[in-house]
ZASEMAR-805854 format. One record per residue (C-alpha): residue number from 1; residue in one letter; z, x, y. Coordinates in steps of 0.1 Angstrom, whole numbers, plus 2048, in hexadecimal, padded with zeros to 3 digits. Each point is the difference from the previous one (the first is absolute). Example, Ala and Ser with C-alpha at 12.3 -4.5 7.8 and 13.67 -1.06 7.14 Angstrom:
# ZASEMAR-805854
+-----+---------+-----+-----+-----+
! num ! residuo !  pz !  px !  py !
+-----+---------+-----+-----+-----+
!   1 !       A ! 84E ! 87B ! 7D3 !
!   2 !       S ! 7F9 ! 80E ! 822 !
+-----+---------+-----+-----+-----+
This chain:
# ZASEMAR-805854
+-----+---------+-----+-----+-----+
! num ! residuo !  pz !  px !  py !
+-----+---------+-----+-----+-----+
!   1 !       X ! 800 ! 800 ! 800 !
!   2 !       X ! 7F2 ! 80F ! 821 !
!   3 !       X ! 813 ! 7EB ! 818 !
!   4 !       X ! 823 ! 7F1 ! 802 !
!   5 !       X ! 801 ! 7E0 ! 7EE !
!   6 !       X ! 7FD ! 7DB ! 812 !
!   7 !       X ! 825 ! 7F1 ! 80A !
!   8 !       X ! 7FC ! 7E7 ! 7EB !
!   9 !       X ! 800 ! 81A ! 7E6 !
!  10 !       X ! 81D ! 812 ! 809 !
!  11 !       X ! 813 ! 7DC ! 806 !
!  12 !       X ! 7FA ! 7FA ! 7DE !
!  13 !       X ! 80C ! 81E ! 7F2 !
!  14 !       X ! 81E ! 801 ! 81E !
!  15 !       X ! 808 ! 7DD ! 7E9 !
!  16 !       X ! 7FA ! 80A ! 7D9 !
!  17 !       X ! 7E1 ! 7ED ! 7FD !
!  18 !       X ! 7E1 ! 810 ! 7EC !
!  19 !       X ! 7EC ! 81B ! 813 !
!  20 !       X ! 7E8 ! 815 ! 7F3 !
!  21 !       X ! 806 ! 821 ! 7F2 !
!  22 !       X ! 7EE ! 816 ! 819 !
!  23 !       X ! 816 ! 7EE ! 81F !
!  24 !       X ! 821 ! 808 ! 7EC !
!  25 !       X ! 7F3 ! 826 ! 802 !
!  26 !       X ! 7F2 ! 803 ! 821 !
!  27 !       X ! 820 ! 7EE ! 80C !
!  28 !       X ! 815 ! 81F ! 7EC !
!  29 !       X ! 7EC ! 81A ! 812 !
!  30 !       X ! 7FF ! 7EE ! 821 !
!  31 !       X ! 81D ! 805 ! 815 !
!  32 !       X ! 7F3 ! 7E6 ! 81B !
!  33 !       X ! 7F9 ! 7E5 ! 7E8 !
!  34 !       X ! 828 ! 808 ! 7EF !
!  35 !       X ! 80E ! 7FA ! 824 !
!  36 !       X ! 7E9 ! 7DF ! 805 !
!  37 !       X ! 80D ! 7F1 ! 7DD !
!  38 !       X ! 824 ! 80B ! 80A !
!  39 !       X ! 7F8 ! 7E6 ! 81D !
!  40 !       X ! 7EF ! 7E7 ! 7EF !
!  41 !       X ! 822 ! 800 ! 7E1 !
!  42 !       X ! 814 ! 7F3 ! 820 !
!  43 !       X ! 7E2 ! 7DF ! 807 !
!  44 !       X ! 803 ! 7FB ! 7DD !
!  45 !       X ! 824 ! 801 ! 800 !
!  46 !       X ! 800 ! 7E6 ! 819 !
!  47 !       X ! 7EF ! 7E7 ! 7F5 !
!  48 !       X ! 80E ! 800 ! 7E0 !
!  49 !       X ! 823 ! 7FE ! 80F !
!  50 !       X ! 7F0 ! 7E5 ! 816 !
!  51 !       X ! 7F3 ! 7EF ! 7E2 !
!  52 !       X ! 825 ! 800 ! 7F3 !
!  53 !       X ! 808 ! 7EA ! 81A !
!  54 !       X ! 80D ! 81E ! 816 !
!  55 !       X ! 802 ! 7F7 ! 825 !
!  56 !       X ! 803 ! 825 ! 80C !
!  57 !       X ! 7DD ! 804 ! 801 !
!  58 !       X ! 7F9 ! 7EC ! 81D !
!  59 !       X ! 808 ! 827 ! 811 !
!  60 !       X ! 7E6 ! 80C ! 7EF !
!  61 !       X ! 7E6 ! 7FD ! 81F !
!  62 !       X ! 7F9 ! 821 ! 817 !
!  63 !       X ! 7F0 ! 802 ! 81E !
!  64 !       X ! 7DD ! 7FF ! 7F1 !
!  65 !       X ! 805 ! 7E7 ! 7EC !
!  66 !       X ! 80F ! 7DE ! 800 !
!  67 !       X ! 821 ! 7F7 ! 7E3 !
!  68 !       X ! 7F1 ! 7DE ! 7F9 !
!  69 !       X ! 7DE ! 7EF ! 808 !
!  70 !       X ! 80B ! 7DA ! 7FD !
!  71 !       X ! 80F ! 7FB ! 7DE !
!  72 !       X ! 7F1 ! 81D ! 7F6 !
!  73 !       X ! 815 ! 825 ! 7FF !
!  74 !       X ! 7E8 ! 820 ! 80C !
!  75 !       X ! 808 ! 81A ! 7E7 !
!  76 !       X ! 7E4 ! 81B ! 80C !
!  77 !       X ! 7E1 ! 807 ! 813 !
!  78 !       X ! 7E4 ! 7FE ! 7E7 !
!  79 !       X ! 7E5 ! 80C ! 814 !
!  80 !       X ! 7F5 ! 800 ! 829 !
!  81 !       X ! 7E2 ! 7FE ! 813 !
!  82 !       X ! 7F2 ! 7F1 ! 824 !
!  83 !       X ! 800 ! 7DE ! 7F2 !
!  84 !       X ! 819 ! 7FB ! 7E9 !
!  85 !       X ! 820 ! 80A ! 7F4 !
!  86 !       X ! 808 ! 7FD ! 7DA !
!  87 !       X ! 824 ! 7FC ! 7F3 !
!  88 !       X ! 80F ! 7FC ! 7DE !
!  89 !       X ! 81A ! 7E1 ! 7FE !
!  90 !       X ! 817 ! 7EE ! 7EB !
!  91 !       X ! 802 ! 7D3 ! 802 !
!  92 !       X ! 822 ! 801 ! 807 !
!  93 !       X ! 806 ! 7E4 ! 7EF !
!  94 !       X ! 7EA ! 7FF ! 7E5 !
!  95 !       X ! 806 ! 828 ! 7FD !
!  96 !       X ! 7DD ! 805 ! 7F5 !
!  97 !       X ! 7EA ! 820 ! 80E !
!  98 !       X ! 7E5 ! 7FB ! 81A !
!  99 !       X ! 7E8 ! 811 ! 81A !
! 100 !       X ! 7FE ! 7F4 ! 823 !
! 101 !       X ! 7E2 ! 80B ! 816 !
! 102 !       X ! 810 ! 7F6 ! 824 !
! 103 !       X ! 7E0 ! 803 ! 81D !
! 104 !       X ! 808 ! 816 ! 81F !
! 105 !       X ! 7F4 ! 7E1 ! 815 !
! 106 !       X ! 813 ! 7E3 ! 80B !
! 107 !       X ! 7F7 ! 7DA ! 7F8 !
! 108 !       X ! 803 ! 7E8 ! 81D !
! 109 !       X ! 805 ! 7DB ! 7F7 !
! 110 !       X ! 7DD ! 7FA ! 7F9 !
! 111 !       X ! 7FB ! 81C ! 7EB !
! 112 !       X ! 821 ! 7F8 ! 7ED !
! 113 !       X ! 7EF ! 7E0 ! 7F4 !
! 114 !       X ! 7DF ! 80F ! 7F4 !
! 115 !       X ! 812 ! 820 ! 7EE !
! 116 !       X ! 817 ! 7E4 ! 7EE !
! 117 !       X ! 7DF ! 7E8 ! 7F9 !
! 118 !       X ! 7E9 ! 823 ! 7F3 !
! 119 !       X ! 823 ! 809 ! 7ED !
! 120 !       X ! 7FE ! 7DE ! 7EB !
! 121 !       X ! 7DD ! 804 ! 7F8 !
! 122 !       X ! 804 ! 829 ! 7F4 !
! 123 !       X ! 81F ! 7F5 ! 7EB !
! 124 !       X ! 7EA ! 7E5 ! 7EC !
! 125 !       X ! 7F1 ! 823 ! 7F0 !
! 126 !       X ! 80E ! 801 ! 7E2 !
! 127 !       X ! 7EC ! 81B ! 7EA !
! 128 !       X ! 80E ! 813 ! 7E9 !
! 129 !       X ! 7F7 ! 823 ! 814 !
! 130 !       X ! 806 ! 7F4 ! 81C !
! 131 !       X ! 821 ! 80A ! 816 !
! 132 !       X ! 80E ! 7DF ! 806 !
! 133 !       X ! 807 ! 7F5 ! 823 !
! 134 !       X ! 823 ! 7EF ! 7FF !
! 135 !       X ! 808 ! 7FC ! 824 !
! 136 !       X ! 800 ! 80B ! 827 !
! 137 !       X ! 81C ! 801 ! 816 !
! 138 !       X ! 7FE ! 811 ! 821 !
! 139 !       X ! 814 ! 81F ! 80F !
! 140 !       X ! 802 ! 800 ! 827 !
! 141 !       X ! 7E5 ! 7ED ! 803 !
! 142 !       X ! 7ED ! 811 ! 7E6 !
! 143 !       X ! 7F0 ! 7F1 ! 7E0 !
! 144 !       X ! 80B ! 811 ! 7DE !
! 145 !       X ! 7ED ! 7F3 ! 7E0 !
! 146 !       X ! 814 ! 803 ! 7DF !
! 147 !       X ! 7EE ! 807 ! 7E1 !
! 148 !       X ! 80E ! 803 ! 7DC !
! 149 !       X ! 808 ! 827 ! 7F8 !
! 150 !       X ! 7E4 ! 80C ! 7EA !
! 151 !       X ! 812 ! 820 ! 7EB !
! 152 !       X ! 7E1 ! 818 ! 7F9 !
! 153 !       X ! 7EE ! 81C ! 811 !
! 154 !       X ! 7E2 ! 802 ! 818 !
! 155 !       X ! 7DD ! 800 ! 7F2 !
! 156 !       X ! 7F6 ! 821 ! 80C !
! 157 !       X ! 820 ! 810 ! 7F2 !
! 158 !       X ! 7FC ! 7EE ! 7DB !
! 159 !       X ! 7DB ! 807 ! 802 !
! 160 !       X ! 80E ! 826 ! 802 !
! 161 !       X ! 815 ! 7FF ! 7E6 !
! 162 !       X ! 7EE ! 7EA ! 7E8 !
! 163 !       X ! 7DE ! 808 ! 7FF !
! 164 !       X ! 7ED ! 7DE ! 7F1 !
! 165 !       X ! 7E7 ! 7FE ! 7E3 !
! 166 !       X ! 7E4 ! 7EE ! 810 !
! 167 !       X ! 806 ! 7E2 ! 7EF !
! 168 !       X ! 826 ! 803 ! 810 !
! 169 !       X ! 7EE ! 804 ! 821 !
! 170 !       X ! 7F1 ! 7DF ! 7FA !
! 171 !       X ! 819 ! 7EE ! 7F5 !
! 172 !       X ! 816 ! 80C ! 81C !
! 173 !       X ! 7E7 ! 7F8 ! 81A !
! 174 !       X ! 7F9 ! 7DE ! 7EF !
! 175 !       X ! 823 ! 7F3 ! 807 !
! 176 !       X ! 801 ! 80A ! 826 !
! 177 !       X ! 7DE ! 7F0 ! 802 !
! 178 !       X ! 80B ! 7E1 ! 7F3 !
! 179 !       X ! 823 ! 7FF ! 818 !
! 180 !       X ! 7E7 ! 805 ! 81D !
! 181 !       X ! 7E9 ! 7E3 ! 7F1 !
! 182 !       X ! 821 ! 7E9 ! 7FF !
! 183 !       X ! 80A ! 80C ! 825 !
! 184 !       X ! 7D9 ! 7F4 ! 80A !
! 185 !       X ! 800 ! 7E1 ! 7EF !
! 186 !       X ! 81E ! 7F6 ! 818 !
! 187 !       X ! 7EA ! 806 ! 81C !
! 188 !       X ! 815 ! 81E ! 808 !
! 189 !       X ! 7FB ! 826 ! 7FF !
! 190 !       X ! 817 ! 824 ! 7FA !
! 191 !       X ! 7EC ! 80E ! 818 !
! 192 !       X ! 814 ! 824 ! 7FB !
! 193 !       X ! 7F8 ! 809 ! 7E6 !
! 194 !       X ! 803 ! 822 ! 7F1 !
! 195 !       X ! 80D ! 817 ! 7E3 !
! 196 !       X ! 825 ! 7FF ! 818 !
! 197 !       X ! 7FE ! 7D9 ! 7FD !
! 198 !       X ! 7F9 ! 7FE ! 7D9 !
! 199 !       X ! 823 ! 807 ! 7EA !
! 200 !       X ! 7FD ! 809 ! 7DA !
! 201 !       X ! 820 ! 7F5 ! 7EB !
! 202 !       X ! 80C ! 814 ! 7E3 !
! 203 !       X ! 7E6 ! 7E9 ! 7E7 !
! 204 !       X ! 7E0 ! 80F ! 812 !
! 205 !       X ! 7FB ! 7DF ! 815 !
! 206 !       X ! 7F5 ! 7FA ! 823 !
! 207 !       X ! 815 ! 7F1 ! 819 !
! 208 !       X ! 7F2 ! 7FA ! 829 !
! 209 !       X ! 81E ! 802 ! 817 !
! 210 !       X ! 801 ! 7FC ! 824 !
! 211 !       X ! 7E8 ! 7DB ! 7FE !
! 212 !       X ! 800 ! 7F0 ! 820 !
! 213 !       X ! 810 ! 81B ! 814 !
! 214 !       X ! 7DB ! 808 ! 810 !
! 215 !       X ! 7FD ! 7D5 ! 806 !
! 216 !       X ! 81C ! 7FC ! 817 !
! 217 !       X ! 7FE ! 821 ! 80F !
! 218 !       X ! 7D8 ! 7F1 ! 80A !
! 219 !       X ! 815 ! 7DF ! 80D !
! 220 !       X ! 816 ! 80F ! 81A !
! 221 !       X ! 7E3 ! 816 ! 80C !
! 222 !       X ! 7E4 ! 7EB ! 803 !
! 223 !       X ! 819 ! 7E3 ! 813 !
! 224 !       X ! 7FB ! 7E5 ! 7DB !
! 225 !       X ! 7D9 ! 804 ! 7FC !
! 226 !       X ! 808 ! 819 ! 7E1 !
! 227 !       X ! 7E7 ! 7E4 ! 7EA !
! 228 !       X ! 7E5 ! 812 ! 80F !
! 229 !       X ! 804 ! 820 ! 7EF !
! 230 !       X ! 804 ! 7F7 ! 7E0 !
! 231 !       X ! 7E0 ! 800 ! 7F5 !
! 232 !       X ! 7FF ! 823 ! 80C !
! 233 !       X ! 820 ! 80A ! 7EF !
! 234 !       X ! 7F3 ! 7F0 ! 7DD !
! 235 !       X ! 7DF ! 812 ! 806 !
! 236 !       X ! 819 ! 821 ! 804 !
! 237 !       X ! 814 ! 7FA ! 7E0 !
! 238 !       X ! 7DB ! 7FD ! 7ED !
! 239 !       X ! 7FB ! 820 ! 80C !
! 240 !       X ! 81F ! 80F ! 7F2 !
! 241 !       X ! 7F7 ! 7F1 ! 7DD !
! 242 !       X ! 7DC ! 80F ! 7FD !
! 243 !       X ! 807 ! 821 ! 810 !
! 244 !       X ! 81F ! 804 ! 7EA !
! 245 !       X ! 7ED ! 7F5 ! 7E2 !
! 246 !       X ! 7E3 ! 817 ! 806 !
! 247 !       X ! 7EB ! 7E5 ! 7FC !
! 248 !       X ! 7DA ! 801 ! 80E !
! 249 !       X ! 7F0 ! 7E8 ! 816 !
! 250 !       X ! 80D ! 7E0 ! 814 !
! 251 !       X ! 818 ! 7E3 ! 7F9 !
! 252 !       X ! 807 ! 7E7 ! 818 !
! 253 !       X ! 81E ! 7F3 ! 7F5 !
! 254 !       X ! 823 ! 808 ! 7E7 !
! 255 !       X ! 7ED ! 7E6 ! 7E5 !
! 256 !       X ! 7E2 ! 816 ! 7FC !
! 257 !       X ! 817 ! 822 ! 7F9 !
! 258 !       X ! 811 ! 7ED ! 7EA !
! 259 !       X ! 7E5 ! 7F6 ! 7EA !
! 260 !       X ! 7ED ! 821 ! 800 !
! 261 !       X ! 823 ! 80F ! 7F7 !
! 262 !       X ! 803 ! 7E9 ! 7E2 !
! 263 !       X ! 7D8 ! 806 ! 7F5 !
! 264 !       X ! 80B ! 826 ! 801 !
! 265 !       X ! 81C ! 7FC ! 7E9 !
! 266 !       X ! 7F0 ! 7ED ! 7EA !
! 267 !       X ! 7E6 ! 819 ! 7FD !
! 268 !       X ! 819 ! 816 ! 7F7 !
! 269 !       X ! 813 ! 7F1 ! 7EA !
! 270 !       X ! 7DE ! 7F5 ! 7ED !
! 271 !       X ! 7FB ! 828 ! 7FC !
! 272 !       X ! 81C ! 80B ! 7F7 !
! 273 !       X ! 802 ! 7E7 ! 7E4 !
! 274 !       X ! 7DD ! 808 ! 7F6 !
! 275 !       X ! 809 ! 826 ! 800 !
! 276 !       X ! 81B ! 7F7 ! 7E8 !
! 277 !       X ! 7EF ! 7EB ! 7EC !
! 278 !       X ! 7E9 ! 81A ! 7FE !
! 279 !       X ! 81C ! 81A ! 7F4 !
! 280 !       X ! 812 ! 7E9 ! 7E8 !
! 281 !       X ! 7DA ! 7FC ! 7F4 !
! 282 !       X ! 7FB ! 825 ! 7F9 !
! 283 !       X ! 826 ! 806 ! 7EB !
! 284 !       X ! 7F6 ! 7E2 ! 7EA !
! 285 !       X ! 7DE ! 80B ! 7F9 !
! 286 !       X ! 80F ! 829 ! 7FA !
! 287 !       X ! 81C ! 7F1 ! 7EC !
! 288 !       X ! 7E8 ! 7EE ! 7EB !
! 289 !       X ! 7E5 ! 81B ! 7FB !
! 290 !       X ! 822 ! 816 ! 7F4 !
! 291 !       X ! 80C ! 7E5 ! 7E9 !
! 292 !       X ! 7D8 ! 800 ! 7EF !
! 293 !       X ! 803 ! 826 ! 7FD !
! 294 !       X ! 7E5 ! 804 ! 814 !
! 295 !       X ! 815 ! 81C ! 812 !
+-----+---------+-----+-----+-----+
């Protein structure tokens, strides 16, 4: 491993959960990455004191981060850039793990009523690789969507560290093909898509986190008229899916990957059964000459 591994990574293995073997030993040889987990022990610590029913943790906040986003306890900074600002959370009620992706703008009325309206229609999503969105609440002003936590590690990384068969690539590329496809048929879009937004959990499947982040970001900067774009954005989340899937020539919409995805497969799968077939073919036929004596 080149690089220092993704936070989610190191929050997993700051928590005992499953990590893959080359983050365990960059993490030994890594004094940088040893003081971040030492960090991250103490957000894990407090949520699961939290989850005990705990009040304490309420003093958890800092000054760069809030202690609780609505009913929801701020455990750690995920991940920061000029739009948005991820945290990981706890329900502190229902003391189940989540992600909240809290805009640096502020909502005024109006906008208040269109990110709650675009909320309802993202949480009808209900595909299996697909992050769930479970709720928004706002901080300061600001909106913060809350998805389900999606344990796993970032496509890039697991692409790294697991090279595919192609017939893996396929598969893999099938199921994020088909989450888009369910996003469109909605009449909604990603629209970021990239190898950062697409999670792999420890059973090799694909996961998209951070739906509908991009959507209400488009809402508070374009004053409600964020319907407009999202033609554009699905036309950007096609994109993704051919250039990731190295596919050749043009599809207009998630529906047509998906099929030519499936007609690829199939093809393969029809091979590799015919090359066994062949093989199985072959032993017969040398066991039976051996068995006439012929050699």
């Amino acid at each position: 491993m080149s690089s220092c591994p993704a936070e989610e990574d190191l929050y997993a293995l700051a928590a005992d959960e499953p990590v893959p073997a080359d983050v365990r030993d960059h993490v030994q040889d890594c004094a940088d990455c040893q003081r971040r987990v030492e960090e991250l022990d103490d957000d894990v610590t407090s949520v699961r004191i939290l989850g005990r029913g705990s009040s304490w943790a309420a003093s958890a906040g800092s000054a760069t981060r809030p202690a609780f986003i609505g009913k929801y306890f701020i455990a750690g900074t995920l991940s920061e850039d000029d739009q948005f600002i991820v945290y990981r959370g706890l329900h502190s009620a229902l003391q189940v793990e989540v992600v909240l992706t809290r805009l640096k703008q502020t909502a005024d009325p109006q906008s208040r009523e269109l990110i709650a309206d675009a909320c309802r229609k993202l949480a009808a999503v209900q595909h299996h690789a697909v992050a769930r969105v479970l709720d928004v609440e706002f901080a300061d002003g600001a909106p913060c969507l809350v998805h389900e936590r999606v344990a796993g590690t970032h496509l890039n990384v697991w692409l790294g560290q697991h090279p595919p068969t192609g017939r893996e690539s396929q598969r893999l590329m099938l199921h994020i093909a088909e989450a888009v496809e369910d996003i469109h048929r909605h009449g909604l879009a990603h629209g970021a898509l990239t190898p950062r937004t697409v999670v792999v959990d420890d059973q090799g499947d694909p996961h998209l986190v951070g739906f509908g982040a991009e959507r209400l970001g488009k809402i508070l900067s374009t004053n409600g008229a964020a319907e407009a774009g999202s033609n554009i954005a699905q036309r950007a989340d096609v994109q993704f899916l051919t250039e990731a899937a190295s596919m050749n020539g043009t599809f207009s919409t998630a529906g047509e990957v998906v099929r030519t995805l499936r007609r690829r497969l199939d093809r393969s799968r029809r091979i590799a059964l015919w090359a066994g077939g062949g093989l199985i073919a072959t032993v017969l036929l040398a066991l039976i000459l051996r068995a006439s004596g012929v050699f």
